[in-house]
C-alpha positions as CSV (number, residue, x, y, z in Angstrom):
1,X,-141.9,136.8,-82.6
2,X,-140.9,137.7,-79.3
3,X,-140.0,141.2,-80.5
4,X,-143.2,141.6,-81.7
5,X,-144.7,140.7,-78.7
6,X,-143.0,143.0,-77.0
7,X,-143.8,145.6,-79.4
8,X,-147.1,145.0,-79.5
9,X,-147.2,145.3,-75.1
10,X,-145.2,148.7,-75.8
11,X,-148.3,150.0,-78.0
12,X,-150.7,149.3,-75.8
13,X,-149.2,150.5,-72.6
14,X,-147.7,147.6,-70.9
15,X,-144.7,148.9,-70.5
16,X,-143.9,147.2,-67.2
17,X,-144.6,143.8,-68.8
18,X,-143.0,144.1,-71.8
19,X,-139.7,145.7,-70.2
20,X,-139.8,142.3,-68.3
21,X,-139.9,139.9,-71.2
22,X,-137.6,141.9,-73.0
23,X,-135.2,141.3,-69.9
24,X,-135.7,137.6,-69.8
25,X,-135.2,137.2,-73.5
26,X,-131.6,138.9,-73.2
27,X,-130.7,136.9,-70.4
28,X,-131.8,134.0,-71.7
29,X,-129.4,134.7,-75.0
30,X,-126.5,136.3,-72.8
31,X,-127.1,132.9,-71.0
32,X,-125.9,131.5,-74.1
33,X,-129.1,129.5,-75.1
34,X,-129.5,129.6,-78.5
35,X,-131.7,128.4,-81.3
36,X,-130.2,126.7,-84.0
37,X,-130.6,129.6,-86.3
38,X,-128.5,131.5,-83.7
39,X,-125.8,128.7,-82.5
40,X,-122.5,129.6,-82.9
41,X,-119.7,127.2,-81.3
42,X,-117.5,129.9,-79.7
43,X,-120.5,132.2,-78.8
44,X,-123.3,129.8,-77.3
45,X,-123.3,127.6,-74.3
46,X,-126.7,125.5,-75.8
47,X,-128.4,124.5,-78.9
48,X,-132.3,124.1,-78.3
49,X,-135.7,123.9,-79.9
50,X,-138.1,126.8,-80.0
51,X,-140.2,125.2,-77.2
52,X,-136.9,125.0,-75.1
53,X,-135.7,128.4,-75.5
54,X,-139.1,129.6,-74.8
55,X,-139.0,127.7,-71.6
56,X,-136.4,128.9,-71.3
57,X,-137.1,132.7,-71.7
58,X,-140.2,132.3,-69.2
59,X,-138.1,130.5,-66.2
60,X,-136.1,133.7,-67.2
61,X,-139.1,136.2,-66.0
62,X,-138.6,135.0,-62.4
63,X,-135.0,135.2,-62.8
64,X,-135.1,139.0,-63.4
65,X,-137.9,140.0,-60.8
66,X,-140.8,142.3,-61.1
């Protein structure tokens, strides 16, 4: 869903926004924060809930600047 969100902010010109999301999303998964569709025991750090990892990928927004 985020992809697509991303996608959709590509289409329409919001490149600057979507590059950003798209940043905090890969951090957030290189931060090894991972759903449980994505946990892996020698690859992830956490197992969360959609909610958390969306929390998760927004704190990552400020993390990776404007």
């Amino acid at each position: 869903l985020i992809q697509a969100a991303i996608m959709m902010l590509n289409h329409i010109g919001q490149f600057k926004i979507a590059e950003k999301i798209q940043n905090a999303w890969l951090k957030t998964l290189e931060d090894g924060i991972h759903t449980a569709d994505m946990f892996r025991k020698s690859q992830s750090k956490r197992q969360v809930g959609t909610m958390e990892f969306a929390d998760a990928v927004i704190a990552n927004t400020k993390a990776v600047g404007s």
